[in-house]
N, C-alpha and C positions, 0 to 999 in steps of 0.2 A: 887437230888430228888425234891428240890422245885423246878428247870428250868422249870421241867418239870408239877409241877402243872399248872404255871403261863403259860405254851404253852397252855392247855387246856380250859384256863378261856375265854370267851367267849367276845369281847369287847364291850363296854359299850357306850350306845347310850349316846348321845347330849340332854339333857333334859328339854331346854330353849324352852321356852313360843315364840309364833312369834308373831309380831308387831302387827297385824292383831286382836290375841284376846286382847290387853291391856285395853282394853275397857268394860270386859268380867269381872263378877265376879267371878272366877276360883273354883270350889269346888270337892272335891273325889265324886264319885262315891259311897262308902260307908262310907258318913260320920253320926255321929248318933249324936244326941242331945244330950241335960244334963240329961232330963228325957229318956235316950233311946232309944230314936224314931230314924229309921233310917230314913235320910232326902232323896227324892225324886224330883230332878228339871223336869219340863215341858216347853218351850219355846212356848208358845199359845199366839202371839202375834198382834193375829187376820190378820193372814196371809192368810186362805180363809174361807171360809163361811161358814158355818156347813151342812143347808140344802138347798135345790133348792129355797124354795120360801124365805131364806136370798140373796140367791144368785142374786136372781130377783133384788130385790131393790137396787143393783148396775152395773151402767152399764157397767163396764170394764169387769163382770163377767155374765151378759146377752150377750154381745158382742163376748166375748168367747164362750159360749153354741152356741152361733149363727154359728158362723165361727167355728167350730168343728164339727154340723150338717151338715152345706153346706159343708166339705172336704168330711164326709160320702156320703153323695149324689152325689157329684161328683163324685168320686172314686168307686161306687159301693161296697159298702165296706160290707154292708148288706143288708138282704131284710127283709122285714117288712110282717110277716105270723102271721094266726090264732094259738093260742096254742093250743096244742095238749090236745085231753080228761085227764082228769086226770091225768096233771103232772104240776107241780109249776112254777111259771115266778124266775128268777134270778135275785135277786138287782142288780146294777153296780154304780158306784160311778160315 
């Protein structure tokens, strides 16, 4: 009877960290404070801009708006129309 538990039991992954994050400070997912609070990480490392006119005052990222509007225009990718009466324009990121 135990053989055959231990046939069922499902194997067990490999649970080592890779080289890559040692660098990382490692924490669960639900870990909670002293006072209770469950702690919540965000990685905001000022990796892109927030908005268009942050975006301006860098030029790697004017440079990209640039060159993503000229592949549209090349490409024909869209056409540029009046809105229609009475219906809302669509943010896009």
């Amino acid at each position: 009877m135990r053989r055959n538990h231990l046939k069922n039991q499902r194997p067990q992954r490999d649970r080592r960290m890779t080289i890559k994050y040692f660098d990382f400070d490692m924490r669960s997912d639900i870990e909670v404070t002293k006072e209770g609070e469950l702690v919540h990480f965000a990685l905001l490392g000022g990796v892109e801009p927030i908005s268009y006119e942050e975006a301006l005052q860098e030029h790697i990222w004017k440079n990209a708006m640039l060159e993503e509007l000229n592949f549209i225009e090349r490409n024909n990718i869209w056409e540029l129309v009046d809105l229609p009466n009475k219906k809302s324009v669509i943010d896009v990121k």
